[in-house]
Backbone as a printed PyTorch tensor [residue, N CA C, xyz], in Angstrom:
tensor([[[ 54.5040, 137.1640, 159.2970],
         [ 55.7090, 136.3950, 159.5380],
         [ 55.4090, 134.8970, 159.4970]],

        [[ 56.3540, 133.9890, 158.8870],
         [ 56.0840, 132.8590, 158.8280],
         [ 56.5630, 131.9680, 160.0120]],

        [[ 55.6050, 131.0660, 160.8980],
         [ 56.3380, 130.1520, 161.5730],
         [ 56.7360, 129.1230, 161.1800]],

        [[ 57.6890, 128.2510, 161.9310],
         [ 58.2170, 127.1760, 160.9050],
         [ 58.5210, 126.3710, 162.4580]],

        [[ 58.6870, 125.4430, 162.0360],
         [ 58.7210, 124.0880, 163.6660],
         [ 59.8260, 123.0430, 163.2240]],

        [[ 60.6110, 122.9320, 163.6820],
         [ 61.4120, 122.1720, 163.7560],
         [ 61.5060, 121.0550, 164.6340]],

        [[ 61.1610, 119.9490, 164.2800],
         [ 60.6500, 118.6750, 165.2060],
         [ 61.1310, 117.7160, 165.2350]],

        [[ 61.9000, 117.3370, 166.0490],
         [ 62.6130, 115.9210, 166.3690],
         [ 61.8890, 115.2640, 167.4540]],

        [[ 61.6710, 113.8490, 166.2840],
         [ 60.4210, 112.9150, 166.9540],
         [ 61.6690, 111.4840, 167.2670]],

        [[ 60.5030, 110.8920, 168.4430],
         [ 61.4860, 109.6080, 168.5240],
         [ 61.1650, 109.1670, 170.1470]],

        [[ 61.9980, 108.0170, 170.6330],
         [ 61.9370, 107.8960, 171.5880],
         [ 63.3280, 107.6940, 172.5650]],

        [[ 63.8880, 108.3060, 172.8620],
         [ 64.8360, 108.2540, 173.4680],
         [ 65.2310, 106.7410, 174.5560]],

        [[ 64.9000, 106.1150, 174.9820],
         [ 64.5690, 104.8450, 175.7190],
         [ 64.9630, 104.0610, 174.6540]],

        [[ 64.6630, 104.1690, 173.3750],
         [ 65.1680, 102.9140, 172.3230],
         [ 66.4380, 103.3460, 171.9400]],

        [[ 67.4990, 103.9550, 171.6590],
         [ 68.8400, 104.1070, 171.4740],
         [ 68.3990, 104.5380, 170.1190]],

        [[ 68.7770, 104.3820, 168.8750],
         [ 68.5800, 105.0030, 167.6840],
         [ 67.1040, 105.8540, 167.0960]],

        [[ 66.0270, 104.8990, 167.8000],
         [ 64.5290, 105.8030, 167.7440],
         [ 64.8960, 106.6900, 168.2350]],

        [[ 65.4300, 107.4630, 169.3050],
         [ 65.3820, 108.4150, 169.8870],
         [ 66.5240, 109.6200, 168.7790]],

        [[ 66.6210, 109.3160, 167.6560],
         [ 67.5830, 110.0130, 167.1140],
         [ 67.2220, 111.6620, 166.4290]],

        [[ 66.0590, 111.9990, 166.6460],
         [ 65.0650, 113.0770, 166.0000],
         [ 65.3750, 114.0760, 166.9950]],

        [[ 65.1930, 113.1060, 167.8060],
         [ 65.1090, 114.2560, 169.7210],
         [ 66.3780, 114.8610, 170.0230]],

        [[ 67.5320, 113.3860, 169.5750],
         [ 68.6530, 113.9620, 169.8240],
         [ 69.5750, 115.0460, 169.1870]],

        [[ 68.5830, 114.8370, 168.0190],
         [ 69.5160, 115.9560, 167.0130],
         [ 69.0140, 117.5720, 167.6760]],

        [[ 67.3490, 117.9730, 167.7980],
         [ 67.1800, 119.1650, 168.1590],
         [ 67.4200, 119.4730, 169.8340]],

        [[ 68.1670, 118.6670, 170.2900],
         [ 68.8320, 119.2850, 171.7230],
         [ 69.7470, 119.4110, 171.3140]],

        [[ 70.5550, 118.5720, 170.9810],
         [ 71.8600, 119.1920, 169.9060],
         [ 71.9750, 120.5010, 169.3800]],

        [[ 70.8500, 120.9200, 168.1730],
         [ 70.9190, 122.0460, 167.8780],
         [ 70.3420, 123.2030, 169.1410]],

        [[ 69.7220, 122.9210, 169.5310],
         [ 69.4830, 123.8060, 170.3560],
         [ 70.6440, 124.3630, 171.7620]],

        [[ 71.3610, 123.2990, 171.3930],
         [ 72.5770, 123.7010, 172.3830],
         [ 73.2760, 124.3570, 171.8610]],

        [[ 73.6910, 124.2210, 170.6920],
         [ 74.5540, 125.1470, 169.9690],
         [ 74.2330, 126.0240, 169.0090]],

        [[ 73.0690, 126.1120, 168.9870],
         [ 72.6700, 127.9590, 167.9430],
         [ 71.1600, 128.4760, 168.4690]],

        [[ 71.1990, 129.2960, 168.5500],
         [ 70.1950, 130.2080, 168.5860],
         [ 69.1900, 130.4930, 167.7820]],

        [[ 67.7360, 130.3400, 167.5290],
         [ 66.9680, 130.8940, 166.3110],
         [ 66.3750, 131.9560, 166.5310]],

        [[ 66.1240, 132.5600, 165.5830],
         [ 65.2060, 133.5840, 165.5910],
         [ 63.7310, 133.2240, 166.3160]],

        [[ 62.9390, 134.1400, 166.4060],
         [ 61.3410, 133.9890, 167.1180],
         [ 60.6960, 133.4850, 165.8870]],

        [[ 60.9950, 133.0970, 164.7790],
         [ 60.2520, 132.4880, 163.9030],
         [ 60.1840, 131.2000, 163.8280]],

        [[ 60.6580, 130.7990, 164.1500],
         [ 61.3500, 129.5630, 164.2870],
         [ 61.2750, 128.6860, 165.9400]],

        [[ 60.5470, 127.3410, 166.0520],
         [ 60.6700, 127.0790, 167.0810],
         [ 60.9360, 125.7730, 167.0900]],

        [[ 61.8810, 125.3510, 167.6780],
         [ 62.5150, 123.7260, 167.9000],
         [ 62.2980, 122.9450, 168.6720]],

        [[ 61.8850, 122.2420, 168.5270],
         [ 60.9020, 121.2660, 169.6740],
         [ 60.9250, 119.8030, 169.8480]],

        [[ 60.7740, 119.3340, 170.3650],
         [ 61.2610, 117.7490, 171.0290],
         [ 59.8830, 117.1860, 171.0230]],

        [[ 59.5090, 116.5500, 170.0380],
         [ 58.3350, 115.8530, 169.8400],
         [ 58.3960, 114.4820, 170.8870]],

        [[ 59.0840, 114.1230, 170.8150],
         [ 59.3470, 112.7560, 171.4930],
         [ 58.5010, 111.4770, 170.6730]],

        [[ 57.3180, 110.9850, 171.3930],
         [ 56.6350, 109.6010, 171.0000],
         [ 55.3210, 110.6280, 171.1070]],

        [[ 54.8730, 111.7110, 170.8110],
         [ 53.4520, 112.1750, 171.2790],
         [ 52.3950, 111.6680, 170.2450]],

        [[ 52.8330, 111.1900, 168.8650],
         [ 51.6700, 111.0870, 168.3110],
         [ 51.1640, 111.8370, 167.6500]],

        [[ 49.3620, 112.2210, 167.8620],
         [ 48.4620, 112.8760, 166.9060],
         [ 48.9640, 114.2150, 167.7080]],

        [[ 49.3100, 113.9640, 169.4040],
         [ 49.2640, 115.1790, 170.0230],
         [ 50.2540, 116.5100, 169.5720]],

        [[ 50.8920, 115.9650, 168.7400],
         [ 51.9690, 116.7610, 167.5910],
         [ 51.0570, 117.9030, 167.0120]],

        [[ 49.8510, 117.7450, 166.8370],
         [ 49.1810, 118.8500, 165.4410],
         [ 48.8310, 119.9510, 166.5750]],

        [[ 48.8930, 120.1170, 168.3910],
         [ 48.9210, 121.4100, 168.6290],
         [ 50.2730, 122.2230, 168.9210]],

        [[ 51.2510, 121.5270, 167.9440],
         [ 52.7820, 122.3600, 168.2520],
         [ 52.8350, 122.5360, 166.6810]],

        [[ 52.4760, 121.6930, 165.8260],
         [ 52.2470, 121.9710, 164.1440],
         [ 51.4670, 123.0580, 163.6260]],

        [[ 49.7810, 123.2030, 164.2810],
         [ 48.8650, 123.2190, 163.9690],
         [ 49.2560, 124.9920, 163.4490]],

        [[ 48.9730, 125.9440, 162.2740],
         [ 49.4160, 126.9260, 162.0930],
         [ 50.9770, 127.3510, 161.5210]],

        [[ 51.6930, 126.2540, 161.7290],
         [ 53.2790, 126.2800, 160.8020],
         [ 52.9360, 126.5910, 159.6050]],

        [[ 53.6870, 127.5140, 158.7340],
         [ 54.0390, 127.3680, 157.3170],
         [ 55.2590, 126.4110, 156.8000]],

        [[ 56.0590, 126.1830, 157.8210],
         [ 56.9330, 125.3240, 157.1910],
         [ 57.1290, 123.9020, 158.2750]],

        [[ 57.0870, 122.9440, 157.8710],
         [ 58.1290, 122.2740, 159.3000],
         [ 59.0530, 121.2980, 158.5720]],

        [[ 60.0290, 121.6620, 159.3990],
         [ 61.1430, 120.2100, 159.3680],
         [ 61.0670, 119.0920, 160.4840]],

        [[ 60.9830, 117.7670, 160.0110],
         [ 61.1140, 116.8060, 160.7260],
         [ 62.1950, 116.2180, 160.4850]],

        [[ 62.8810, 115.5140, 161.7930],
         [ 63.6590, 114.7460, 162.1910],
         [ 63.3320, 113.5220, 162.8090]],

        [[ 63.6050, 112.7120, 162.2960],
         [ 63.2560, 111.1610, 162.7880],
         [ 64.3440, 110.0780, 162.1910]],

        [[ 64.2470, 108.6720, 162.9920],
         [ 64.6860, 107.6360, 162.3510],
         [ 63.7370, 106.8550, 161.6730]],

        [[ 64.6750, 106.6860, 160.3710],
         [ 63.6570, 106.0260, 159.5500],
         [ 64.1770, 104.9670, 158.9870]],

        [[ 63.0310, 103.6460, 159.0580],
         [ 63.6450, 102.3990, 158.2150],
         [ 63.3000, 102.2830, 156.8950]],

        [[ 64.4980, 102.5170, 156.6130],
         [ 63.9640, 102.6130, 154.4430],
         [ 65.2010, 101.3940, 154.1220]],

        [[ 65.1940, 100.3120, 154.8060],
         [ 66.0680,  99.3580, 154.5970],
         [ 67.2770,  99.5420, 153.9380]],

        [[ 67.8100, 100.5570, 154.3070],
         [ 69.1820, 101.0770, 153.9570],
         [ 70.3670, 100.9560, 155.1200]],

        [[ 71.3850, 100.8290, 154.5910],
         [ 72.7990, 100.5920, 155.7210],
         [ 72.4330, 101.4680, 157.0620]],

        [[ 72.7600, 100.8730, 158.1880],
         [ 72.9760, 101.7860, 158.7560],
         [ 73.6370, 103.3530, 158.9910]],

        [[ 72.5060, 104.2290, 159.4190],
         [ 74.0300, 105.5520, 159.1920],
         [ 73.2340, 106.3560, 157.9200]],

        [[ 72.5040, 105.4820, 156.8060],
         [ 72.3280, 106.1500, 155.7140],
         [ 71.1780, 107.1540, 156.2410]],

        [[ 71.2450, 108.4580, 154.9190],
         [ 70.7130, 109.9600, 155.7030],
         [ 69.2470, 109.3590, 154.4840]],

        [[ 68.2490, 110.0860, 154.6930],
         [ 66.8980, 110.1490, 153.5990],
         [ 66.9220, 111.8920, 153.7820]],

        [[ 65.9740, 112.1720, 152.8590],
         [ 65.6430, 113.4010, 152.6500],
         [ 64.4710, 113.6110, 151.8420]],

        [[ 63.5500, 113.6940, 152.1360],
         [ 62.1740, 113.8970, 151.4590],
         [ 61.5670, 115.3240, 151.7780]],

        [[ 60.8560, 115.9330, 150.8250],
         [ 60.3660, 117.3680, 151.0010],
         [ 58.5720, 117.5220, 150.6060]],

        [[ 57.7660, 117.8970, 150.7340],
         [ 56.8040, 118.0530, 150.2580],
         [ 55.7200, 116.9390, 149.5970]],

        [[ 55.0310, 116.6080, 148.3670],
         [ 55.1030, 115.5230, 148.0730],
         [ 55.5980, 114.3670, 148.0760]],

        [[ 57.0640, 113.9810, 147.8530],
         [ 57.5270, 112.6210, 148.3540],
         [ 57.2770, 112.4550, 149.8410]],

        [[ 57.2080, 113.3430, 150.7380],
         [ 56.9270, 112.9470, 151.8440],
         [ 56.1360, 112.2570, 151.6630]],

        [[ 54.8360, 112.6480, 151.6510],
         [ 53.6280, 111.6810, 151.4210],
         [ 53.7360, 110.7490, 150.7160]],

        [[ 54.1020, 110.3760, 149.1850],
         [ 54.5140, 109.2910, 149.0140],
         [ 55.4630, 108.2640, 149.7380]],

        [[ 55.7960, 108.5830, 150.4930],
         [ 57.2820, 107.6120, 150.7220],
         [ 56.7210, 107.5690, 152.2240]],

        [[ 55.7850, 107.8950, 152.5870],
         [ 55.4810, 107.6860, 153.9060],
         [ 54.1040, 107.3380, 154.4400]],

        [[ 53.9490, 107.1830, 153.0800],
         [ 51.9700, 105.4390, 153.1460],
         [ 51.7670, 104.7490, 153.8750]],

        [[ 53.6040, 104.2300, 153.6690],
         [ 53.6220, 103.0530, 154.6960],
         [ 54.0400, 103.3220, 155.9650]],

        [[ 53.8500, 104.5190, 155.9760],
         [ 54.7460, 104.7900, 157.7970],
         [ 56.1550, 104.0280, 158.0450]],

        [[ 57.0810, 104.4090, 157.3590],
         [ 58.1980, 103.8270, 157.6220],
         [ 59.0770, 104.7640, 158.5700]],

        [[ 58.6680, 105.4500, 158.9680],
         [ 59.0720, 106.3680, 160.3220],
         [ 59.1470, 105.2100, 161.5770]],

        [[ 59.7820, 105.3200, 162.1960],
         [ 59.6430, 103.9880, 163.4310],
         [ 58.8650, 103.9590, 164.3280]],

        [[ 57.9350, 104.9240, 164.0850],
         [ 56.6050, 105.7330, 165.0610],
         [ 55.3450, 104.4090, 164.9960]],

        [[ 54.4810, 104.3510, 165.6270],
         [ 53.6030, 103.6320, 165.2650],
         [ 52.4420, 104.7380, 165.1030]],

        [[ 52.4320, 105.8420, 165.3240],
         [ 51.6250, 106.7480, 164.1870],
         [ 52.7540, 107.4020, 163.1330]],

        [[ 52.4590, 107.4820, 161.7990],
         [ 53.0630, 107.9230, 160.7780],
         [ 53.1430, 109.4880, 160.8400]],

        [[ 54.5860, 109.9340, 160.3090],
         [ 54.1200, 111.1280, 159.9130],
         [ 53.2440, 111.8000, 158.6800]],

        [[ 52.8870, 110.5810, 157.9230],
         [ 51.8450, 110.6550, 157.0830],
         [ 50.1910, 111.1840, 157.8720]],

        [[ 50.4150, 110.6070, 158.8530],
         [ 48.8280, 110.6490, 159.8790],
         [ 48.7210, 112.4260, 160.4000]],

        [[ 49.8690, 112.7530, 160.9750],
         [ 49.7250, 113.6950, 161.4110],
         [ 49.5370, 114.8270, 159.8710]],

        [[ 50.4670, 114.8470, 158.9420],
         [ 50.1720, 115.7160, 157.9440],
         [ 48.5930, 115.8510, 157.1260]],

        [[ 48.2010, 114.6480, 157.5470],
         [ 47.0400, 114.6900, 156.4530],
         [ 45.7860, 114.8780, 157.3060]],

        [[ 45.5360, 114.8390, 159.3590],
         [ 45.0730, 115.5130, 159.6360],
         [ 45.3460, 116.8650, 159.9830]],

        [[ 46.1480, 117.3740, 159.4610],
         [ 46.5610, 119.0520, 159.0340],
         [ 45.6490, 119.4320, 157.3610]],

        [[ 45.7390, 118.6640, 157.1510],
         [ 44.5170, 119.0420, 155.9070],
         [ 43.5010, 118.5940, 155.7070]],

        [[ 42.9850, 117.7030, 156.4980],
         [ 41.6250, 117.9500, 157.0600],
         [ 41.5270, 118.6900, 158.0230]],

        [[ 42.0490, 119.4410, 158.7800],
         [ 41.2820, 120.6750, 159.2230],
         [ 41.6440, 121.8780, 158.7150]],

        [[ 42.3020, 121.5280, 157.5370],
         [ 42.3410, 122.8720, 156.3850],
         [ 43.2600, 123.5620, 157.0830]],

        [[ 44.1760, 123.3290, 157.5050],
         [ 45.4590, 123.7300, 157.9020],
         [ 46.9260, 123.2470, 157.1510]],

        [[ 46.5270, 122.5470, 155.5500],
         [ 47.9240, 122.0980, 155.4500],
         [ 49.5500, 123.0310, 155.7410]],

        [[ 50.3000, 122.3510, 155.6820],
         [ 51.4530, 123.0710, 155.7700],
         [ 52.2370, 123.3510, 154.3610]],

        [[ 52.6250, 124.5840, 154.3580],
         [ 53.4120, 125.0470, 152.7230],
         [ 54.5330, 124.4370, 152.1450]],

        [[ 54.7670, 124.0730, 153.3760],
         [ 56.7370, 123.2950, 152.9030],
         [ 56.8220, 122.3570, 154.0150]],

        [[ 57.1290, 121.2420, 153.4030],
         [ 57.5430, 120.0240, 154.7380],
         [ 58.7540, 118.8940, 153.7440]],

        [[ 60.0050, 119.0450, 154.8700],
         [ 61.3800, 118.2170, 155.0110],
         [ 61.2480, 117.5320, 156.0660]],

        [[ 61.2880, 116.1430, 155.7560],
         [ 61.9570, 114.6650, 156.3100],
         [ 63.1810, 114.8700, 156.3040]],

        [[ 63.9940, 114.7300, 157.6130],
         [ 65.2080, 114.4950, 157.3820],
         [ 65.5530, 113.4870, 158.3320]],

        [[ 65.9630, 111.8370, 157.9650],
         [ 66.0670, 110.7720, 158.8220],
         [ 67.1640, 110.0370, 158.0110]],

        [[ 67.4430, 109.1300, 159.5060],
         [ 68.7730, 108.4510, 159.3940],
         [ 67.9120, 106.9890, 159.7250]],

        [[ 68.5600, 105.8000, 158.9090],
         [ 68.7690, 104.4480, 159.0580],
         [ 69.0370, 104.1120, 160.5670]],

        [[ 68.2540, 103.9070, 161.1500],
         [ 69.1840, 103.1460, 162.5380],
         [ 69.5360, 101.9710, 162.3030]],

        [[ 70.2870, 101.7420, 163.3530],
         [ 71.8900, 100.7770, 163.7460],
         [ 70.7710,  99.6030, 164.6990]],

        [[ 70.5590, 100.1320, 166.0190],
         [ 70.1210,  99.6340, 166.8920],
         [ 69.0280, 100.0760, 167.4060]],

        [[ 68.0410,  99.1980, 167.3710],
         [ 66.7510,  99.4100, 168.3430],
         [ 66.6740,  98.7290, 169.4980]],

        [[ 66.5680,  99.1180, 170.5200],
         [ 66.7240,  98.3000, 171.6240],
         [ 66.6410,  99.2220, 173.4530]],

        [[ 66.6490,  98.6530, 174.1310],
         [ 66.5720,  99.6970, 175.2080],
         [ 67.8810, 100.2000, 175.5570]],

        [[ 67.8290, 101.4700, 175.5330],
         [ 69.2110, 102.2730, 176.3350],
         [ 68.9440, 103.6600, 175.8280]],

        [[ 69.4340, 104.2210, 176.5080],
         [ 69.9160, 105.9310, 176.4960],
         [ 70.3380, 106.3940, 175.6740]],

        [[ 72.0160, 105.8250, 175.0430],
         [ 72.4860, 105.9110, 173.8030],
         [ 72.3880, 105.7870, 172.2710]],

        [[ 72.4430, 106.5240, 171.3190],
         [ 72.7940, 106.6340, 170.0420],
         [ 73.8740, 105.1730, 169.8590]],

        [[ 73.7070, 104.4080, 169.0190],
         [ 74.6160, 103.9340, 168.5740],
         [ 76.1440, 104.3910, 167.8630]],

        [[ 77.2610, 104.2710, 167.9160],
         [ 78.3390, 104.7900, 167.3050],
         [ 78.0910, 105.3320, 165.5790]],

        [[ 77.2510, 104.4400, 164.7370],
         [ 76.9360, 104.9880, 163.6420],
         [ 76.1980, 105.5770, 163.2750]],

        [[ 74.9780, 106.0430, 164.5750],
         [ 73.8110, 107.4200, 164.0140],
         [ 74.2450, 108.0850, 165.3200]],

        [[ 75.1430, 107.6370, 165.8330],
         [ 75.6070, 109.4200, 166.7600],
         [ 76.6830, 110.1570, 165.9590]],

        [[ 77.3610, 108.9170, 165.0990],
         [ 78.3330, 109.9580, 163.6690],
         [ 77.0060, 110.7560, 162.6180]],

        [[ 75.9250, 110.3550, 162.9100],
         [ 75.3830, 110.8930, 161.6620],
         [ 74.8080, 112.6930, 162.4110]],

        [[ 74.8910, 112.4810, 163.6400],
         [ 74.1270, 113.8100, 164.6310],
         [ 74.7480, 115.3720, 163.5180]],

        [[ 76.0650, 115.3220, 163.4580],
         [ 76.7240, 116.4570, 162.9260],
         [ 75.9120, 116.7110, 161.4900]],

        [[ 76.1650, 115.4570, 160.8130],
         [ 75.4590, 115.6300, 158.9580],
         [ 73.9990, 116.2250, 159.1170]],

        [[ 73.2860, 115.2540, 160.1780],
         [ 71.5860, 116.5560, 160.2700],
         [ 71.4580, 117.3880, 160.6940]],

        [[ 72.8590, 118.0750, 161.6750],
         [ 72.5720, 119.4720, 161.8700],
         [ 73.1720, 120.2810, 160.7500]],

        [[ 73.9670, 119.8350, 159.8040],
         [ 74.7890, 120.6120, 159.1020],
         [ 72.9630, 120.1460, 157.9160]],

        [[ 72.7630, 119.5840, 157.7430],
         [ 71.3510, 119.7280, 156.6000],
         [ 70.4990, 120.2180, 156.8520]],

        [[ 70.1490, 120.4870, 158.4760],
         [ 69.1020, 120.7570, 159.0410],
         [ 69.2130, 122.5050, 158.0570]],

        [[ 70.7560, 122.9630, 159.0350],
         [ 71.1210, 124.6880, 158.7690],
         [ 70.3610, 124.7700, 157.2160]],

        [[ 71.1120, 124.1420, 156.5290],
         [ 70.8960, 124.3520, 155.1750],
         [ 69.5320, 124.4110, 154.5140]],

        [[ 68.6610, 123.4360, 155.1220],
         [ 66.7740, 123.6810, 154.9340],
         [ 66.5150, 124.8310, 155.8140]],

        [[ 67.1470, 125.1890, 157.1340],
         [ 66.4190, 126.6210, 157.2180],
         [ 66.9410, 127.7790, 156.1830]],

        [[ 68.4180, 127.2440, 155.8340],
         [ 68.8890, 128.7500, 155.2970],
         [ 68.1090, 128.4460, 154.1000]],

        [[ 67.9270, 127.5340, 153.2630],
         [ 66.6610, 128.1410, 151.7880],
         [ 65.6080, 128.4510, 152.1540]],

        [[ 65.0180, 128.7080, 153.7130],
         [ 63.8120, 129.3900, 153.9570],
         [ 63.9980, 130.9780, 154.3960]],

        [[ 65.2900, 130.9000, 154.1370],
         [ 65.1350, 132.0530, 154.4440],
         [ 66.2210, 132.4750, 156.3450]],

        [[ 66.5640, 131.4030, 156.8230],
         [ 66.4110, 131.4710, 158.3830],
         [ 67.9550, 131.2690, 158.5970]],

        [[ 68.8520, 132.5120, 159.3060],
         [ 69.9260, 132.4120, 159.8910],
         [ 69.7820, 131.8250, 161.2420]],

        [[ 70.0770, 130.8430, 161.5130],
         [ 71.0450, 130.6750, 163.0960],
         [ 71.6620, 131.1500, 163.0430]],

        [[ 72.3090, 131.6720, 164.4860],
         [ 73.4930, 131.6040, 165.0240],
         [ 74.3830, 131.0010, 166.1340]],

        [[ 75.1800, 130.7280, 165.9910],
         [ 75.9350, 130.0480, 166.6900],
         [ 76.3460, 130.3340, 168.5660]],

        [[ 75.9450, 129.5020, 169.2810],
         [ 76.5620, 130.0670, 170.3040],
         [ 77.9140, 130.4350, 170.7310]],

        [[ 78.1790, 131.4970, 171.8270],
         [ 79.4740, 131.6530, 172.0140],
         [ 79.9560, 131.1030, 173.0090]]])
């Protein structure tokens, strides 16, 4: 059976950094996954990410990302472009998700399939809140999120 990790990174304390985290409590409030599948709140951990990674065949990440685009705007990178498009660590992390993937293959653990899925933030700054234009974007990454599990293969379901 394949595991697959679903990871929303970020920091909640900065208002739009925290937008990774906010999406998988989100989903996790409202659907259910299978045991293959595990959704997880990375937060700001860092390298300490590769013992919730370490063994995935697939993962999806969620983060805010500055790709100097409008606020609000969605990215989507899969596999290779990840790594390209993420040299520069343009994740708002001050470790890249470039860092963590590529010590996954140095310890000969790469992963089979990996989706970026990040939004432009609005506001960086201290507070609790999402800004009005990446808390409109919360719905579009769960509705993309569904859609990268369903080409793996992976029904949610919805709570009642």
């Amino acid at each position: 059976m394949e595991k697959i990790v679903v990871l929303g990174i970020g920091n909640i304390l900065m208002q739009d950094e925290g937008f990774g985290v906010r999406v998988v409590e989100e989903l996790t409030r409202r659907y259910t996954f299978p045991d293959t599948v595990e959704v997880l709140d990375g937060g700001t951990l860092g390298m300490e990410l590769l013992r919730f990674i370490k063994g995935a065949d697939r993962l999806l990440i969620i983060d805010a990302i500055n790709g100097g685009s409008e606020p609000g705007a969605f990215f989507q990178f899969a596999n290779e472009e990840v790594k390209a498009y993420f040299k520069h660590k343009v994740s708002m992390h001050e470790l890249g998700i470039q860092d963590v993937l590529a010590a996954l293959e140095v310890l000969e653990e790469p992963v089979k399939d990996v989706v970026v899925l990040g939004v432009q933030p609005a506001v960086i700054d201290v507070g609790l809140e999402l800004s009005e234009t990446v808390q409109a974007s919360v719905d579009n990454a769960i509705c993309r999120t569904l859609r990268v599990l369903d080409s793996w293969g992976i029904n949610c379901l919805p709570h009642t």
